[in-house]
N, C-alpha and C positions, 0 to 999 in steps of 0.2 A: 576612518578615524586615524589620524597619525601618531603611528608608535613614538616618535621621537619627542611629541608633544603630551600626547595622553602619562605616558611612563615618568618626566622628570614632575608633571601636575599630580599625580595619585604621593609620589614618594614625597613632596614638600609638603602636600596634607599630613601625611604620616608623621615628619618632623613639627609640622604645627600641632597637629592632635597631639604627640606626646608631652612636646611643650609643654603644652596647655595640662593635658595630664598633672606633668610634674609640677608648674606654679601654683594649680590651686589645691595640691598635695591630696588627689582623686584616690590612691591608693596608698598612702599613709597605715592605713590599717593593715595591708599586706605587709607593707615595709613590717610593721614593728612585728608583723607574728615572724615571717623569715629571718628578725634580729635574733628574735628567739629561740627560736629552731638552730640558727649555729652557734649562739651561746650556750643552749643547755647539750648542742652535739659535742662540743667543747671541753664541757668539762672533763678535768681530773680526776673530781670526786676524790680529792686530799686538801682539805686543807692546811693551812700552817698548822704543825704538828704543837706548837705553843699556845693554842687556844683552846678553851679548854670550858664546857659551859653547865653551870649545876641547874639544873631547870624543877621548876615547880608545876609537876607531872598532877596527873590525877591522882596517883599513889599518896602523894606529896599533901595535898588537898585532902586526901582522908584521913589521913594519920593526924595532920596539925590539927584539924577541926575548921572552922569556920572562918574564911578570908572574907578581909583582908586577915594576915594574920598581924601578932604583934610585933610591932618591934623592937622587942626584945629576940627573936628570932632571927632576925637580920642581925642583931648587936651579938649573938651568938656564932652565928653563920660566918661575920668579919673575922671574927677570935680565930676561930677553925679555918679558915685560908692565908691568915697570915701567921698561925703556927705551922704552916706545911712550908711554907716559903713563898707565898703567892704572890708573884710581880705586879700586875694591876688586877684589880676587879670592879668590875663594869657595873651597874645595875639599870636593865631595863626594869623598874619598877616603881611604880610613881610613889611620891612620898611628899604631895602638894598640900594636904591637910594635916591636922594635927592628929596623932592615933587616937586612939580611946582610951589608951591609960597614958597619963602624961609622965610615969616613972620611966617606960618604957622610953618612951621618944628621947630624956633626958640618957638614957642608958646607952641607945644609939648615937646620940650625940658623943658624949663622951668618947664612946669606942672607935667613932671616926678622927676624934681629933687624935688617938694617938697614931693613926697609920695616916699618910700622904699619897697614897694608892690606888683609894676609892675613889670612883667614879659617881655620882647622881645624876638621875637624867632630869633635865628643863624642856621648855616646849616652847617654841614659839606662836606667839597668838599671827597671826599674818593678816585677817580681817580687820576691814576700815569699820570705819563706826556707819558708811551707809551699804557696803556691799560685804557678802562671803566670797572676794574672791582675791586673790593676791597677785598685786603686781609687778609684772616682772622684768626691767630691764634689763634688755642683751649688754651683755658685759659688765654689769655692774651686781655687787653683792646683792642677794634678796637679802630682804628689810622685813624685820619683825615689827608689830605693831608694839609690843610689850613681849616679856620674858617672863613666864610660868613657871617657876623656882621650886624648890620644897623648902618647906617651915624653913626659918632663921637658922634657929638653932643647929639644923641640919646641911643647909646650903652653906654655911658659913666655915664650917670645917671639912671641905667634902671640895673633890674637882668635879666641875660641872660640864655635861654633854647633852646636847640637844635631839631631842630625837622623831623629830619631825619626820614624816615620807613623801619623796615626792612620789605623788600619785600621776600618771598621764590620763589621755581621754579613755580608757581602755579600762582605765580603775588597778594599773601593772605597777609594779616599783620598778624600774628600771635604773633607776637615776639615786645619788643622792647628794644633799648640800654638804659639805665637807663642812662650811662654815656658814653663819646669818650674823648680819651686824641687826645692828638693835639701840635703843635711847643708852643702854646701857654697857655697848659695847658689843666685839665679835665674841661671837660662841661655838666652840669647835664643836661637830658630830659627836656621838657616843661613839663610834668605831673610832674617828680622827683619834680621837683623847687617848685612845687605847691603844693604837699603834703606837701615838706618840710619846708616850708615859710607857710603853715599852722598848723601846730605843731605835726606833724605826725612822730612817729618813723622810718621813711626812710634808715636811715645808715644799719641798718642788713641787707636791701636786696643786699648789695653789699659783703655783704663776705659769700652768697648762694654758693656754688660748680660750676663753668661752666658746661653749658649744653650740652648733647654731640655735641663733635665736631665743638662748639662753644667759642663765642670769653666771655671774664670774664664781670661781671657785665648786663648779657643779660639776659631777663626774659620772660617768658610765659606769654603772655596779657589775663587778665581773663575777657574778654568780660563778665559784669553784665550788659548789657543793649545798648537797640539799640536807634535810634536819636529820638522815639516817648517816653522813655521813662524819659532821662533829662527835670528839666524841663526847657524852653529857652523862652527867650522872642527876640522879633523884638528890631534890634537898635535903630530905628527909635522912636518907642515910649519910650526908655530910654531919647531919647535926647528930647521929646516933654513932658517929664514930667508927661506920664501916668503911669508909676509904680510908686507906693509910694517908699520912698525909707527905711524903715526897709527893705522891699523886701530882699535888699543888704545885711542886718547887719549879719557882721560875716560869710560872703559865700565867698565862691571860685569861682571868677567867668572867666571863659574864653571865648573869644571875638573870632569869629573866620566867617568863611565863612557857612553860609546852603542852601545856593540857590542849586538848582540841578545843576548839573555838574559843580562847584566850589570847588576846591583843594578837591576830592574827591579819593576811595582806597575800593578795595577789601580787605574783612574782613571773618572771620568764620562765621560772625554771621548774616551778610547784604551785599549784593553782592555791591552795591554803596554808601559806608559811609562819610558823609564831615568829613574829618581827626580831623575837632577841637574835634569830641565825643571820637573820639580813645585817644586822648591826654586825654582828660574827664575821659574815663574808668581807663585808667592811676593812674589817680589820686586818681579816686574811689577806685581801688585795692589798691593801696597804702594807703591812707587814714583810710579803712577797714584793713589793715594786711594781707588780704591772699595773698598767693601764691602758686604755680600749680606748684607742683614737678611732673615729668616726670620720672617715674620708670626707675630703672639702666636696659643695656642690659640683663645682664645674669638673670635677674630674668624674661623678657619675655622669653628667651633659655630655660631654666628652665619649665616654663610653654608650650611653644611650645612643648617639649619634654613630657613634662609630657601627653598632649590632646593626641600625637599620640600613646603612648602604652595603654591608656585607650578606644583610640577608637577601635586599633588593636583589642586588649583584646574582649570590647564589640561583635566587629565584630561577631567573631568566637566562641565564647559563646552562642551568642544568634545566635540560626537557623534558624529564620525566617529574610526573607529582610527587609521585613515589622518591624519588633521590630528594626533591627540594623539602620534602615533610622530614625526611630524615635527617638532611643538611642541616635543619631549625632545630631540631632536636638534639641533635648533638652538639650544637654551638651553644645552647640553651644548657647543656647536662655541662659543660666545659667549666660554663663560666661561676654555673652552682660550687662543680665542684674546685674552681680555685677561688671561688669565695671563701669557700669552708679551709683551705689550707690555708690562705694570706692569715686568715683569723687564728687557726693553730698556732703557726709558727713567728707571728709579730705581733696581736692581738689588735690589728690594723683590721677594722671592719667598713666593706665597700659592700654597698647597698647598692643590688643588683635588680631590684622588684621594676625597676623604670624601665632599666635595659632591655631584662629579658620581655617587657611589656610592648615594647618600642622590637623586638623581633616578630611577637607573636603578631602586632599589630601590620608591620610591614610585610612578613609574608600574608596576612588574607588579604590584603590589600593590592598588594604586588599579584600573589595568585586569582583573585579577582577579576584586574586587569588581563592577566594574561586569558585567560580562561575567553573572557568577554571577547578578546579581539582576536583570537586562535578560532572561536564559532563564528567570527563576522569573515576572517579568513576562508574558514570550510566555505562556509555560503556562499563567498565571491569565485571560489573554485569550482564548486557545485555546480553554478550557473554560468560559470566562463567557460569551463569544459564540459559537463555535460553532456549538453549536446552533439560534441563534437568527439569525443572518443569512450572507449569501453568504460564503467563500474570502476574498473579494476586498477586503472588506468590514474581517475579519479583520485582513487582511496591510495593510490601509492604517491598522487602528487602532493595530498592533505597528509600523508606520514612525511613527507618530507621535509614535513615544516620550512617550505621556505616559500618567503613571499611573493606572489604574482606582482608585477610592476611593469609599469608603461617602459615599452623600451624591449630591448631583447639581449640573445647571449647567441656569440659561434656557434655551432655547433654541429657535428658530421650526423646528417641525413639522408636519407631515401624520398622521394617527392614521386609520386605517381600522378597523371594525370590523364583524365578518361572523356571523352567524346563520343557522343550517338552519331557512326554515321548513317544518314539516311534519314536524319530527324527534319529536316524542312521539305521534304519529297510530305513526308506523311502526313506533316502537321496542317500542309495544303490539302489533302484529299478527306484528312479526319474530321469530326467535327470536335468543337474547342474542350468539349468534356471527354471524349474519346482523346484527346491529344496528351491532355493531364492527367488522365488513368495510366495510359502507355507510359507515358512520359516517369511520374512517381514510382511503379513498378519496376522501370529498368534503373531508378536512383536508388532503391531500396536494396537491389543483389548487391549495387557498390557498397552502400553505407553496410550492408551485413559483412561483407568480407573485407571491406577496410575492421571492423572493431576485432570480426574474427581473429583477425592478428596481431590485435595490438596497436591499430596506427590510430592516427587522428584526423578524423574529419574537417579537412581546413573551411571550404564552403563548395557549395554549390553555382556553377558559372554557366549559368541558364541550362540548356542540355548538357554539361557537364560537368566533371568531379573532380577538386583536387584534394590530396591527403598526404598527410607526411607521417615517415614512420622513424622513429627514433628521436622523436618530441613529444611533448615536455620530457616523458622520461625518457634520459639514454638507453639504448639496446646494443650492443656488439654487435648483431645479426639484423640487422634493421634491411638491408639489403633482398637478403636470403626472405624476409618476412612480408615485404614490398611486392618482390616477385610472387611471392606464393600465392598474398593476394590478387595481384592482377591475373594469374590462372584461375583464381575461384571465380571470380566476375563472367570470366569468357566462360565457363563451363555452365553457370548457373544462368548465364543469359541466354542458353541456347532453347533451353522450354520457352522461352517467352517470343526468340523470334520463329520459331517454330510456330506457335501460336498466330501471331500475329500477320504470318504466311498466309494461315489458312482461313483467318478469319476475313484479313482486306487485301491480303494479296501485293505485303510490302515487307522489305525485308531490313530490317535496322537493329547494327551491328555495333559493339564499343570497339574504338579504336586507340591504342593505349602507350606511355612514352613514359619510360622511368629512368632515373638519374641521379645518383649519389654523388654528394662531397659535402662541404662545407658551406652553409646558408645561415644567414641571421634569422633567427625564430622568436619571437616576442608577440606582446599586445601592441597590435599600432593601430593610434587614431586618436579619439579627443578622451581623453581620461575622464571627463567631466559628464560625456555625452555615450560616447559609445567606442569600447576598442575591440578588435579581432585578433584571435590569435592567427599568425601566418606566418609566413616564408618570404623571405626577398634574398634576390641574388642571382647572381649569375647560373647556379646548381637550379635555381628552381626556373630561370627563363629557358635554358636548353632541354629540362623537363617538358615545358609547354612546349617544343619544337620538336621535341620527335613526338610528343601526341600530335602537332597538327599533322605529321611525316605520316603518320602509320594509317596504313589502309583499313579496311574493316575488317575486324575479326584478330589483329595483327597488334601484339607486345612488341614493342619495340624496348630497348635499355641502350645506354650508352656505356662507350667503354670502360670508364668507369666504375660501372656496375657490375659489368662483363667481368671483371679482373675480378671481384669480388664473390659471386658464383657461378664461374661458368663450369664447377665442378660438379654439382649439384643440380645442374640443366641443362637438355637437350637444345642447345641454343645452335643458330648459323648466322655467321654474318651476311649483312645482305649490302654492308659497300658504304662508303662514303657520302656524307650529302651535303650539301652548302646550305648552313644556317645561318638567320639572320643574328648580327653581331658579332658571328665568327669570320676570321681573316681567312681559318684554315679550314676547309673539308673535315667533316666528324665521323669516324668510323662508329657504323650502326648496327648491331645486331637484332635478331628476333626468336626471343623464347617460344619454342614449340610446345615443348611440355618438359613435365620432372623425369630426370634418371629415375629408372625403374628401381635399381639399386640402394637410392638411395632416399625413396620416399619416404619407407619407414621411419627415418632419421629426419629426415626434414618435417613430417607431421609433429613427431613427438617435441625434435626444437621449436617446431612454431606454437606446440600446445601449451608448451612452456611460458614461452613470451606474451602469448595472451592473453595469460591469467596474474601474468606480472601488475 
C-alpha cells in the first residue's frame, strides 16, 4: 500500500469528518459546557460596586406573612430607597394583576409617580396563536406577540423592562435580549433600563453585529459573579429600618426574589440562580462596558484545520507513540490554555471544542495508519529477509524504520563466495538422495556461519553460496567479520568430509574468494512478482573469481580485503592472477588461520556484531 497515497486519503477524511462534525454542529453541547468552564474560570467575583440588591429571602417571607405580599409594602419599600438616595430601582417582581386590596395598589401608584427611577418589569408573550415556540430572525429584533404590562395604574407611572430569558437547548441562560420590538414598540431589558437610567453608555451595545444565527440586539451574559457575591440585604430589614440609609446613596438597586426555588434559571455559572442576579449581572456588564465577542466561524475552520495538518505532520515525524501522544497533548493543553487568556484579557472567546476535536481525531487516524503500514512494513521485512540473515539482523532493519524499496544504495561490503569442490565427481557415483543429504549438510555449516556473524544470505547457486556482510545493516568491521566466517565454514566442514571419506571414499572441500569495496545492494527484479535482495558490481564479480581461483580447502581475499585485516590474520600471499574483466593482474592472498594473539579480540568483535 502506498504511503504517499494512503497518508494524504486518511488526512482529507479527517478534514471531511470534522467538517461534517462542525456543520451539523455534532458537538455543540461540548461547545456550550467549555463556554462555560472559561466564563465561570473567569470570573472576578466583583461586581460593580453600585449595584446593590434587597431580596425577599426566606427570612423576609416569614416575617411579612403570606405572599404575595401587599402593595403597600412595595409603596413602603420605594419611600425607604429613595430616602437614602437611591439612583434607580429595579423590580423583578410581577405586578400583572390587581392586588387584593385596591387602597394598596392605588398607594403604590401614587408613590411611583412621585419618583422617575422605578423600574417594572413586562414580559413578552413570544408564542403564535398555533405554536409555543418563537421565531427567530438572524439579524433582525425578536418580535413579541403582545406585551404583558402591570395594571394601568401601575405601568403608567413606572419605566418599563422586559424580563424575558433566553433559554438555550440545554435549558442555560447564557444569552440575553437587550431589547424586543413588539405591536407596541421596543422594550429595553430590566438590566438595559438599569444601566441606562444610571448613566452608563448602553446605546453601542445595540449596533454590536448579530450573533450568529441570531436575532439583532442579543448579547453574551458575561456572568462576573454569583448570588454570594452581590451584596443583598433582606427586605424585611429595609422596611424595619435597619440599614442606614447612605447604604442606598447613588446604587442601583434591584428588588427581586432569593428564597430557594423562587423565580429561579440555570446559568454557566450556578446550576440554580434567582434570576433578579442574572438581571444584576446585566447590569454589571453593562455598567462596566465589556462585552463577549464570540469569534467568527471561519477563523475556528481555519484553526481546526490548521490543529489537523500539525498534528498529521507531528504524527509521522516523530517515531515514537510516546513523543506523538505527548506532542497532541501539549498542543491540546496550549491551545486550552490561550483560550482561557484571549478570554481574561479581551473578553474575545474562541471556541476551540472543533480544534482540539479535529487533533484528537487526526492523530488516531494518522496513528492508525501509521501503526497499519509499519506491521505491513515488519511483515514485508520478516519475509524479505528472514530467510536470508540472523533475528537480529531482522529486528535491527524493522527498528530502523526505513522502507525496503525496489532498487538499491552504495554501499562498502564484504561478498564472500563459496563452492564444493569435488561436487560432480560425487554426485556421479552417489545416488540422487545421497547427493542432496551431502549436498544440504555442507550448505547448512555455510548458512550457520554466514548468520553466526552477522552476514546475509544472498542465495544459493546450485553447489554454492554467496553472502554479503555489511548489508542491509552497515558494520565498520564487516571485513574482519567475512573472514572469520569463511574460517568457520573450513573448520566445520572438516567432520563432514572426513565423514564422507570414510563412508564412499570421496573427498569434497569448499573453496572460498572474498572481496571488499563498494557494490550496489537492493531488491532487484519485478516488484509485482518477485525481488531479491543482492549485490551487483564489480566488488562482487572479482569476489566470484577468486572463488572460482581457490583450490580446495583454500580462502582466498583480495587486496582489498588484505589491507583491511591483514593484522588480525595469518595470511600469505600467493601472487598474481589474470581475471576475467581485469586489464591488470590481481594480487591474491590466502588466509591460513587467526593470529593467535589476537583471537580473543576478534571472537569478542565478532560476538558483538552478531547480535547487532
Amino acid at each position: 500500500m502506498n504511503k504517499k497515497i494512503v497518508i494524504p486519503a486518511g488526512n482529507i477524511f479527517v478534514i471531511l469528518l470534522s467538517l461534517l462534525l462542525y456543520a451539523v454542529g455534532a458537538l455543540d453541547a461540548m461547545s456550550r459546557a467549555n463556554y462555560d468552564f472559561v466564563l465561570k474560570n473567569n470570573m472576578s467575583h466583583q461586581p460593580n460596586a453600585d449595584i446593590l440588591l434587597v431580596g425577599i429571602d426566606t427570612t423576609t417571607l416569614t416575617k411579612l406573612g403570606k405572599y404575595p405580599f401587599d402593595r403597600s409594602v412595595y409603596a413602603n419599600l420605594i419611600d425607604k430607597l429613595e430616602q437614602g438616595g437611591a439612583k434607580v430601582i429595579a423590580f423583578d417582581v410581577e405586578f400583572y394583576t390587581e392586588g387584593a386590596n385596591p387602597a394598596s395598589d392605588k398607594l403604590l401608584s401614587d408613590t411611583l409617580s412621585k419618583y422617575k427611577n422605578v423600574i417594572l418589569p413586562v414580559h413578552g408573550d413570544m408564542e403564535s396563536d398555533l405554536a409555543r415556540a418563537t421565531v427567530v430572525q438572524k439579524g433582525q429584533p425578536i418580535k413579541a406577540k403582545e406585551i404583558v404590562k402591570p395594571i394601568p395604574m401601575l405601568a403608567q407611572n413606572a419605566n418599563l423592562g422586559h424580563i424575558n430569558a433566553v433559554f438555550e437547548d440545554d435549558g442555560s441562560i447564557r444569552r440575553a435580549w437587550l431589547q424586543i420590538d413588539s405591536p407596541e414598540g421596543k422594550f429595553p431589558s430590566l438590566g438595559y433600563k438599569a444601566a441606562e437610567m444610571a448613566g452608563a453608555d448602553v446605546k453601542r451595545y445595540l449596533d454590536y453585529p448579530a450573533l450568529k444565527n441570531r436575532p439583532k440586539d442579543e448579547m453574551y451574559i458575561k456572568y462576573d459573579a454569583n448570588v454570594l457575591d452581590f451584596e443583598a440585604i433582606p427586605l424585611y430589614r429595609v422596611l424595619n429600618g435597619e440599614i442606614p440609609p447612605q447604604t442606598f446613596k447613588d446604587r442601583v438597586v434591584f428588588v427581586g426574589y432569593t428564597a430557594p426555588g423562587s423565580d429561579q434559571g440555570t446559568t454557566p455559572v450556578e446550576k440554580q440562580m434567582n434570576l433578579v442576579y442574572a438581571h444584576a449581572n446585566i447590569a454589571s456588564q453593562l455598567m462596566s462596558g465589556e462585552y463577549v465577542k464570540y469569534q467568527e466561524d471561519w477563523i475556528e475552520m481555519i484553526l481546526m484545520l490548521l490543529c489537523i495538518l500539525i498534528i498529521s505532520f507531528l504524527t509521522w515525524r516523530l517515531r515514537s507513540i510516546f513523543l506523538s501522544v505527548v506532542a497532541t497533548l501539549v498542543l491540546s493543553v496550549v491551545l486550552f490554555v490561550a483560550q482561557l487568556y484571549l478570554f481574561s484579557s479581551s473578553n474575545n472567546y474562541l471556541d476551540l471544542v472543533y480544534a482540539e476535536s479535529g487533533i484528537y481525531v487526526a492523530f488516531l487516524i494518522n496513528l492508525s495508519i501509521k501503526i497499519f503500514l509499519e506491521t505491513k512494513q515488519k511483515n514485508y521485512i520478516a519475509k524479505q529477509f528472514g530467510r536470508f540473515v540472523p533475528k537480529t539482523v531482522v529486528d535491527q532493519i524493522i527498528a530502523s524504520g526505513e522502507e525496503v524499496k525496489l532498487g538499491g544504495q552504495r554501499m562498502d561490503i564484504t561478498l564472500i563466495f563459496v563452492d564444493i569442490r569435488g561436487f560432480t565427481p560425487m554426485s556421479e557415483k552417489l545416488e540422487p538422495e545421497q547427493v542432496i543429504q551431502v549436498l544440504n549438510e555442507y550448505l547448512d555449516v555455510c548458512t550457520k556461519a554466514i548468520f553466526k556473524f552477522g552476514g546475509t544470505l544472498d542465495k544459493f547457486i546450485g553447489d554454492g553460496v554467496m553472502s554479503i556482510f555489511g548489508a542491509p545493516i552497515p558494520m565498520d568491521n564487516h571485513p574482519l567479520l567475512a573472514v572469520r566466517a569463511a574460517l568457520e565454514m573450513k573448520r566445520q566442514s572438516a567432520e563432514l568430509e572426513q565423514r564422507l571419506f570414510e563412508q564412499h571414499g570421496l573427498t569434497v572441500r569448499f573453496g572460498l574468494g572474498i572481496n571488499s569495496g563498494p557494490a550496489v545492494v537492493g531488491n532487484i527484479g519485478s516488484e509485482g512478482l518477485r525481488l531479491d535482495y543482492t549485490a551487483i558490481g564489480d566488488t562482487v564479480n572479482l569476489s566470484a573469481r577468486l572463488e572460482s581461483n581457490a583450490k580446495p580447502g583454500q580462502v582466498l581475499i583480495s587486496p582489498n580485503t588484505y589491507d583491511r585485516v591483514k593484522d588480525l590474520f595469518e595470511i600469505v600471499p600467493v601472487g598474481e592472477i589474470k581475471v576475467k574483466g581485469k586489464e591488470l593482474p590481481v594480487m591474491v592472498y590466502e588466509v591460513m588461520d587467526e593470529k593467535r594473539e589476537e583471537q580473543g579480540t576478534v571472537e569478542a568483535a565478532a560476538a558483538t556484531e552478531g547480535k547487532q
